[in-house]
C-alpha positions as CSV (number, residue, x, y, z in Angstrom):
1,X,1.5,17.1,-23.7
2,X,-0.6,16.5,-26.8
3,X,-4.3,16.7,-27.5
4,X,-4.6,13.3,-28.8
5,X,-7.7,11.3,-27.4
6,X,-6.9,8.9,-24.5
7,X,-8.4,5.5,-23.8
8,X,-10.4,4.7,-21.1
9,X,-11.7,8.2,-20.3
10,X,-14.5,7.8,-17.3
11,X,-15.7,11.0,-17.1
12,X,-17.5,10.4,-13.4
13,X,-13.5,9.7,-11.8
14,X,-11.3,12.4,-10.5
15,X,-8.4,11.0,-12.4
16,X,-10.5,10.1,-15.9
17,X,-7.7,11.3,-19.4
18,X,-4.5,11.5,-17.2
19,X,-2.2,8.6,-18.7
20,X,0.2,6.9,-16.2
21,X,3.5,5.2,-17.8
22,X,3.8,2.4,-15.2
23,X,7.4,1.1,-15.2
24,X,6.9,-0.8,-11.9
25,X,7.6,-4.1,-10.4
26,X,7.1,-6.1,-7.4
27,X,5.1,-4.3,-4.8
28,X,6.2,-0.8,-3.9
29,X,5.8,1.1,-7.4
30,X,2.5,-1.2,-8.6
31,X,0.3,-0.3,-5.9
32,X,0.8,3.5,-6.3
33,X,-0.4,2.7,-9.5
34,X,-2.9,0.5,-8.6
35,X,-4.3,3.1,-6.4
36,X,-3.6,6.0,-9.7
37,X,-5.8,3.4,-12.0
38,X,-8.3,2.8,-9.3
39,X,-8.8,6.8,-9.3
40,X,-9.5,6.6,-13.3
41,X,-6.2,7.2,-14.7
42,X,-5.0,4.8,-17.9
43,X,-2.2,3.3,-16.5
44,X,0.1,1.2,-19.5
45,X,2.0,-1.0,-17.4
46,X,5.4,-1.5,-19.4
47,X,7.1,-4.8,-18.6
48,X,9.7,-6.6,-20.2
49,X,9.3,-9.9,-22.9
50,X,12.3,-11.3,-21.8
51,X,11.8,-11.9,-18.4
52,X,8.6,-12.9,-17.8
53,X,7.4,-9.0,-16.5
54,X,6.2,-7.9,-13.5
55,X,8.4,-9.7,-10.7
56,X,5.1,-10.2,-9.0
57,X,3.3,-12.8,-12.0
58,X,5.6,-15.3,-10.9
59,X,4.6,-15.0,-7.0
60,X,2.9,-18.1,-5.8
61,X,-0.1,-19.1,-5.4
62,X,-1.9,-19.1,-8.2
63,X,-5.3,-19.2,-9.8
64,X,-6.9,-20.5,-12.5
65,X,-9.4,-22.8,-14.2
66,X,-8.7,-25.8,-11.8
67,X,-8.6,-23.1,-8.8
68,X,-6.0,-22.4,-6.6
69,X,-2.7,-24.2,-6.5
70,X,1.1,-23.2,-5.0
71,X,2.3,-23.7,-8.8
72,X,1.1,-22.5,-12.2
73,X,-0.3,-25.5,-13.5
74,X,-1.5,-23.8,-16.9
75,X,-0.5,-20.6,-18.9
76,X,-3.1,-18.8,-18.1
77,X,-2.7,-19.0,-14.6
78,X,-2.5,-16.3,-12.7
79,X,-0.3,-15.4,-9.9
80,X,-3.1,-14.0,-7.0
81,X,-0.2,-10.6,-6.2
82,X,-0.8,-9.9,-10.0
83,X,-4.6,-10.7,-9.8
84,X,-4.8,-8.6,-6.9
85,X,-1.9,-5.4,-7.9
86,X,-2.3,-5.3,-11.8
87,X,-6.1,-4.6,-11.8
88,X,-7.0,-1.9,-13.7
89,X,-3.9,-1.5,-15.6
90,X,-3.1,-2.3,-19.4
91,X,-0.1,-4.4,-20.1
92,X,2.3,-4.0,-22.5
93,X,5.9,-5.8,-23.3
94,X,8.8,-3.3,-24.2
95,X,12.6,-4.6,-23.4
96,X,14.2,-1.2,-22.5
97,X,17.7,-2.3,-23.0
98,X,17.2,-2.5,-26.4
99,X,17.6,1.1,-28.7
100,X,14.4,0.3,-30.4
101,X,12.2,-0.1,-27.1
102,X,14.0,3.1,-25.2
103,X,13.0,4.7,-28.8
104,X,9.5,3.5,-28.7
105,X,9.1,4.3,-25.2
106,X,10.0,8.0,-24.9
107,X,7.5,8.1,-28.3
108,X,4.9,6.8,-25.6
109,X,6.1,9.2,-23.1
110,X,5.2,12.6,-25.4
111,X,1.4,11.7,-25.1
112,X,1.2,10.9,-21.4
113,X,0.8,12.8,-17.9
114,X,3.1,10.6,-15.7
115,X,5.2,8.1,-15.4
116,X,5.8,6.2,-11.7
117,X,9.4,3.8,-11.6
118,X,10.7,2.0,-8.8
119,X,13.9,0.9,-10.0
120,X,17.2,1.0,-8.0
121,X,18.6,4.8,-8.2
122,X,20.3,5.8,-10.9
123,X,18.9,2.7,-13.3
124,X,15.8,4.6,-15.7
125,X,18.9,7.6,-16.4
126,X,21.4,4.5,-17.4
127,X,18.9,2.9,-20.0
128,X,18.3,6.3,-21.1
129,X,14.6,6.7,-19.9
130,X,15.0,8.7,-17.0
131,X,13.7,12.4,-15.8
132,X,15.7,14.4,-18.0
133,X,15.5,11.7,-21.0
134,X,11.7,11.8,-21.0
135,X,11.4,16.3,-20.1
136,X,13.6,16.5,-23.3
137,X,10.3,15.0,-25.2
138,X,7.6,16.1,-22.6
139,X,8.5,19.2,-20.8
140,X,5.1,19.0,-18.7
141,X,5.7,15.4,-17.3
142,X,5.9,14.0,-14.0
143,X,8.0,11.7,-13.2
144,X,7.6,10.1,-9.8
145,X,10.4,7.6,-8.7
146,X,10.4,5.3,-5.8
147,X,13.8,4.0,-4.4
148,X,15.1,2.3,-1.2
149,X,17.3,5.8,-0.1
150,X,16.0,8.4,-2.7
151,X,17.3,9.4,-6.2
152,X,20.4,11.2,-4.7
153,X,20.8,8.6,-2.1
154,X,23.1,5.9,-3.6
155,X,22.1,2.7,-6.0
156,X,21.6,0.1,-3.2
157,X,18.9,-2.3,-3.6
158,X,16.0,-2.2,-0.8
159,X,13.9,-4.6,-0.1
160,X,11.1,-4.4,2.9
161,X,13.1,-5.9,5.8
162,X,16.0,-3.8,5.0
163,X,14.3,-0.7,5.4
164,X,12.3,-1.6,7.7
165,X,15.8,-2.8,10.1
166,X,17.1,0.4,9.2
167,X,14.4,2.8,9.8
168,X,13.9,1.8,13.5
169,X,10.9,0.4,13.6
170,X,12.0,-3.2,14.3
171,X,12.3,-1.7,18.1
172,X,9.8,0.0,18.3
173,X,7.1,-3.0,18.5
174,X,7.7,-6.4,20.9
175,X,8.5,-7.1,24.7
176,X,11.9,-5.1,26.6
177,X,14.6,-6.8,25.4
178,X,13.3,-9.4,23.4
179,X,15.3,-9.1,19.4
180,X,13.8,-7.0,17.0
181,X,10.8,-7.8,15.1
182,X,9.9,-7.6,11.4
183,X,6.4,-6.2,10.5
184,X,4.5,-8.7,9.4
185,X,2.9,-6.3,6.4
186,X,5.5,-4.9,4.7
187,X,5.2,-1.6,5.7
188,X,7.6,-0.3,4.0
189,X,6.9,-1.4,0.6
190,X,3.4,0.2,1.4
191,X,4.2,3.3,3.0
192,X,6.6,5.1,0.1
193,X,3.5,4.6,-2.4
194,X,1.4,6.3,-0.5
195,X,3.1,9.0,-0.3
196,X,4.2,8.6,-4.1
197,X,0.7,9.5,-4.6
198,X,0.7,12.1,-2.5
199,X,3.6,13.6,-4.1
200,X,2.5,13.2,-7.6
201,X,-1.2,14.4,-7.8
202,X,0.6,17.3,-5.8
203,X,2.8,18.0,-8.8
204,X,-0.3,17.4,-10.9
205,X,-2.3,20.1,-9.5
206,X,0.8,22.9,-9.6
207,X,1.4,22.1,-13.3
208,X,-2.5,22.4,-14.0
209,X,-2.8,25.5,-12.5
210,X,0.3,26.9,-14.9
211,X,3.1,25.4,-13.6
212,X,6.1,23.2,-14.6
213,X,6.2,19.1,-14.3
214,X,9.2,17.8,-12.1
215,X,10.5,14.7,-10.7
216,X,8.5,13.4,-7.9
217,X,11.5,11.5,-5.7
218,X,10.4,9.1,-2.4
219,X,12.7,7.2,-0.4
220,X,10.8,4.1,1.1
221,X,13.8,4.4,4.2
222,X,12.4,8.2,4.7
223,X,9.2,7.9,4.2
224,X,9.1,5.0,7.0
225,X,11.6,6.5,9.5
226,X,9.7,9.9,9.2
227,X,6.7,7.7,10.1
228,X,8.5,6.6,13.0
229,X,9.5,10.2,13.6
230,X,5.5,11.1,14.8
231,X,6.1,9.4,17.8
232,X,8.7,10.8,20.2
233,X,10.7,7.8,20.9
234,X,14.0,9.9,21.1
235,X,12.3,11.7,23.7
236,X,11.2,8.9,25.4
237,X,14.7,7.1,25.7
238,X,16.3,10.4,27.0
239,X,13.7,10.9,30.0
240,X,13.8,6.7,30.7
241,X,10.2,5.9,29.4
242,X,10.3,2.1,27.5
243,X,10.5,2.5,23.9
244,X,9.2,-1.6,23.6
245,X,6.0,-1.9,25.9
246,X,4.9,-5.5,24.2
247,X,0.7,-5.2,24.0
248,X,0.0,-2.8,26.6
249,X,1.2,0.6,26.9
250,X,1.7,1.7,30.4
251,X,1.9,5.3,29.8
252,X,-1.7,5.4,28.4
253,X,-3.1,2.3,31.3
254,X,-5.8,1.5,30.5
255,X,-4.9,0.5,27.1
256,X,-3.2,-2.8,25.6
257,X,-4.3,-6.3,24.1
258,X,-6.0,-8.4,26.7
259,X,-6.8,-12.5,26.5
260,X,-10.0,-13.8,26.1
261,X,-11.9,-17.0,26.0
262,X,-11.4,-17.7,22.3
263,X,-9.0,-15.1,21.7
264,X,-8.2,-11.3,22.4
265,X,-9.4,-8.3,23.0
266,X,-7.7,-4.4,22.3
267,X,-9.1,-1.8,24.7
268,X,-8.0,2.2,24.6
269,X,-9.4,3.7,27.9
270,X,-6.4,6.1,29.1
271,X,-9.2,9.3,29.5
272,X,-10.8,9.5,32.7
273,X,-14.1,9.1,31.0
274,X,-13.3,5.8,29.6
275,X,-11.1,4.4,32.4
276,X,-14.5,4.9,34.3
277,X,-16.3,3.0,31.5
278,X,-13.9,0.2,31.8
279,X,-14.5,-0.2,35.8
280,X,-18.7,-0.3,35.0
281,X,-17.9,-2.6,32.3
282,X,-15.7,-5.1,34.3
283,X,-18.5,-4.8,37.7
284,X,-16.1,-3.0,39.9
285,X,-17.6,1.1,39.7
286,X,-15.1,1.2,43.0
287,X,-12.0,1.6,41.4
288,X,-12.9,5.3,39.9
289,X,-12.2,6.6,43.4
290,X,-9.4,4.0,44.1
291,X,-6.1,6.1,45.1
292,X,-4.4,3.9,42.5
293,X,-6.2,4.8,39.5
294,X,-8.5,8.1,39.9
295,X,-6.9,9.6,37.5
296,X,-4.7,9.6,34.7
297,X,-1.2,9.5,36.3
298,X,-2.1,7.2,39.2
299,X,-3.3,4.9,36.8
300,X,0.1,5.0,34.5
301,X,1.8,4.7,37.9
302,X,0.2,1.6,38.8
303,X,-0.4,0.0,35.0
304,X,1.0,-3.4,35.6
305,X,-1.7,-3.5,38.7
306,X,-4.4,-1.9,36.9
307,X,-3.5,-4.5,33.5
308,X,-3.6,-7.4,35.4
309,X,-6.9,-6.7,36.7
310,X,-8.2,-5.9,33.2
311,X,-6.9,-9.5,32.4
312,X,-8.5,-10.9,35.6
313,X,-11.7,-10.0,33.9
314,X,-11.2,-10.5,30.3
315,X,-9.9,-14.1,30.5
316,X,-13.0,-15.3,31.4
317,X,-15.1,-14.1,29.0
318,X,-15.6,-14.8,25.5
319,X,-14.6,-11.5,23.1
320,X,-18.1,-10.5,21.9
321,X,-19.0,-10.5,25.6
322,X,-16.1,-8.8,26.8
323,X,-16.1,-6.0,23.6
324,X,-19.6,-5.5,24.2
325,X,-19.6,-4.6,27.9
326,X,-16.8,-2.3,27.1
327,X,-18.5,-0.5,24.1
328,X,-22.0,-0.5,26.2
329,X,-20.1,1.9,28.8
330,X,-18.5,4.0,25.6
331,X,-15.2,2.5,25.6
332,X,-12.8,2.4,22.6
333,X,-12.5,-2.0,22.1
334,X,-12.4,-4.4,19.6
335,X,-12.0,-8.3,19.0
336,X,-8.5,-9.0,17.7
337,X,-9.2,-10.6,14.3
338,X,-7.6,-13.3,12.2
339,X,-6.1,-11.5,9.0
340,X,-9.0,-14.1,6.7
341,X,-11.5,-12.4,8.6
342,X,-10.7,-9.0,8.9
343,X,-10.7,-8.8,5.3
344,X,-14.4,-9.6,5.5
345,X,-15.4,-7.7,7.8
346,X,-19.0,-6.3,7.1
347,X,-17.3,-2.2,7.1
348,X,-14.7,-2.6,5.2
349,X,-16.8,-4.8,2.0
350,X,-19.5,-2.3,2.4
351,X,-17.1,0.3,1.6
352,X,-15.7,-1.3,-1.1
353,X,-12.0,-1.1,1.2
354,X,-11.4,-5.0,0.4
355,X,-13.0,-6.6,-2.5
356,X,-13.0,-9.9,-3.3
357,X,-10.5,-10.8,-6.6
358,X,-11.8,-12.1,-10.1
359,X,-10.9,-12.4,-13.7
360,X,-13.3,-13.3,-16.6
361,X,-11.3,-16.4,-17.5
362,X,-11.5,-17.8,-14.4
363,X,-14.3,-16.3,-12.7
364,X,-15.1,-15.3,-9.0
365,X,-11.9,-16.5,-6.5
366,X,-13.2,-16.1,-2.9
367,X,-9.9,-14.3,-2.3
368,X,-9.9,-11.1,-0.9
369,X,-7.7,-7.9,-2.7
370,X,-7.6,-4.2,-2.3
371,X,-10.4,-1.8,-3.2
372,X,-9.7,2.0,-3.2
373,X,-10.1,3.0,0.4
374,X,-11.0,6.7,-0.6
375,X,-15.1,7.5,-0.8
376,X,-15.8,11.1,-2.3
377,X,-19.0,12.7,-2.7
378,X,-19.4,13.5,-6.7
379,X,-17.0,11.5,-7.9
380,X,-16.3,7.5,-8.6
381,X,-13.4,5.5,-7.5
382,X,-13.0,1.8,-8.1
383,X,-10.6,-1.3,-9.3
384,X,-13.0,-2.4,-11.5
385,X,-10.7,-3.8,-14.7
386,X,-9.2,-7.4,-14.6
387,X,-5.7,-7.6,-14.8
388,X,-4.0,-8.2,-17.9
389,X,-2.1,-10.8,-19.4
390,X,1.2,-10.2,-19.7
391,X,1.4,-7.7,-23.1
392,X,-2.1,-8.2,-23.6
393,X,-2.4,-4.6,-24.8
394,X,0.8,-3.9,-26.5
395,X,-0.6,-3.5,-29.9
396,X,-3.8,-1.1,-28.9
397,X,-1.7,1.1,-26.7
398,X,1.7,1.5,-29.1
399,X,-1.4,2.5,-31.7
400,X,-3.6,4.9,-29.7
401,X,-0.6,6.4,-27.3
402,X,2.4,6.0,-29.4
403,X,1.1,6.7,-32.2
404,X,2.9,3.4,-34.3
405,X,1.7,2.2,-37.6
406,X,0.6,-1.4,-37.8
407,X,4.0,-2.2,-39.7
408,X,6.1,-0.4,-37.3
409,X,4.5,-2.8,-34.3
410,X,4.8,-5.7,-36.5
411,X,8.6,-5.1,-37.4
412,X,8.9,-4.7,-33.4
413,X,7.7,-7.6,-32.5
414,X,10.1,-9.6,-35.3
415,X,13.1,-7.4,-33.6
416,X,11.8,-9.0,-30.3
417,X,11.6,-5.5,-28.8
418,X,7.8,-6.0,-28.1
């Protein structure tokens, strides 16, 4: 690590001078850099000429002067994944397969703190940019990768269904027997960042305090079956409790999703306190000294009784009605909410969780993105910074990082390395 002054420093961030080479694509490895640049570090996101870059800038829809469209109608059109995942992040073209660029790169990777990569096992040590390529020039880096199995775990390519199939969890949600079920959110491309992050502000902190850097390794298939792992579902299976319950949960009754009027509603009431709170709520107090649900186990004994009568009542009222009769008697409940308006929820904006998207050229999009859902007490943390055009930065940030003369960046960019 050198002394040399970094770009961007926001003194008032807990991550302000620590310099993030970003060699991500697609979703997994951007948003743990997202979330890296939204905590104040200067992330250079390094994507290649040839190809177009980040996977992600050629996701429809788009957005641009004319609005939003399901094709780019005009170069500067933005794909809304890369409005949304390249905020706060610097751009800059490099092609890595050739000698120049893996030369230019690892003199980018003396001056910085980190670099995050999600390529297939096996791939940043073939191009010769790899842990022990970029330690021979930075002996304090960290160097956080982000695979489908893990470093040591073969050079298979992983997308989100695939772990997700493989890590269990497709059984784990739906009706008994009904065929296995995808996630919706791809929580498996989100989970391994997480804790990528984790895993390398953890490595930060031991080499600040006097220790070495290292290699940060997450497999998006562990991190997502250890997930599954917190609930006991081989311990369910070998005692012949459901592992697939559909929207209720008879083991915790009263608990589930429940139809309303103009939609649903989720209830949690499996305490004897809020079971209670869910009779008064539903206008029948005579069912806390019912022999079928007194208490907790009568009530798991008789859930498909007690759920239909939960239904009985919450089908004929509309889900503010029903949600606030539940919460009036202390109960856990909620109105199910359409993904468009959950993201503008009142909470989460306030807390700057969700934010809506914008870029200068094209000005406010009404779309809703990702804010930094992490408030601290002294300290700021925020996506703030547009994202970039494709090598928008490549010039500033081979000067100020890399340390390249103007003629060095100009004979680059005749080689076609940059």
């Amino acid at each position: 690590m050198t002394d040399e002054p970094r770009p961007d420093d926001a003194p008032n961030r807990p991550l302000a001078g620590t310099v993030v080479l970003d060699l991500t694509t697609a979703l997994a490895g951007p948003y743990a850099t997202l979330l890296l640049g939204g905590l104040g570090a200067t992330v250079v996101k390094v994507e290649n000429p040839r190809t177009g870059g980040d996977s992600s800038r050629n996701n429809s829809p788009y957005f641009g002067r004319a609005g939003l469209s399901v094709t780019r109608a005009a170069e500067t059109d933005m794909s809304v994944s890369t409005m949304g995942r390249s905020r706060n992040k610097k751009s800059i073209t490099l092609d890595l397969k050739h000698e120049r660029g893996r030369e230019t790169f690892l003199r980018l990777a003396r001056n910085v703190d980190i670099v995050v990569e999600n390529y297939a096992a096996g791939t940043a040590d073939r191009l010769g940019i790899g842990y022990a390529d970029v330690r021979a020039v930075n002996p304090s880096i960290i160097f956080t990768s982000i695979s489908g199995f893990g470093a040591d775990g073969g050079s298979g390519k992983a997308m989100d269904s695939i772990v997700q199939a493989m890590s269990g969890v497709m059984y784990s949600a739906g009706e008994p027997g009904a065929e296995p079920i995808r996630f919706g959110l791809p929580v498996g491309d989100l989970l391994a960042p997480l804790y990528a992050v984790i895993g390398t502000l953890a490595a930060k902190v031991q080499r600040d305090r006097g220790g070495v850097g290292q290699h940060v390794d997450v497999s998006m298939l562990g991190a997502l079956t250890s997930l599954l792992s917190t609930e006991p579902f081989d311990a369910f299976a070998r005692v012949g409790l459901p592992l697939r319950t559909g929207n209720a949960v008879p083991r915790l009754a009263p608990f589930g999703i429940f139809p309303a009027k103009d939609g649903f509603i989720a209830l949690c009431g499996p305490t004897d306190t809020f079971a209670r709170g869910v009779f008064r709520a539903m206008g029948q107090p005579e069912l806390i000294d019912s022999d079928r649900f007194a208490t907790r186990d009568q009530r798991v004994r008789h859930a498909d009784a007690l759920h239909d009568l939960v239904t009985a009542w919450s089908r004929t009222r509309h889900r503010t009605d029903a949600v606030a009769a539940l919460t009036a008697e202390g109960v856990p409940a909620a109105e199910v909410l359409e993904p468009a308006d959950a993201l503008r929820n009142p909470a989460v904006l306030r807390r700057g969780e969700v934010v809506e998207l914008s870029h200068p050229e094209h000005g406010s999009t009404g779309l809703m993105g990702p804010g930094v859902p992490i408030r601290f007490s002294h300290a700021d943390a925020r996506l703030d910074q547009p994202a970039p055009h494709l090598g928008e930065h490549t010039a500033e940030l081979l000067d100020t990082i890399g340390g390249l003369t103007p003629e060095e960046i100009a004979e680059l960019r005749r080689a076609g390395v940059v």
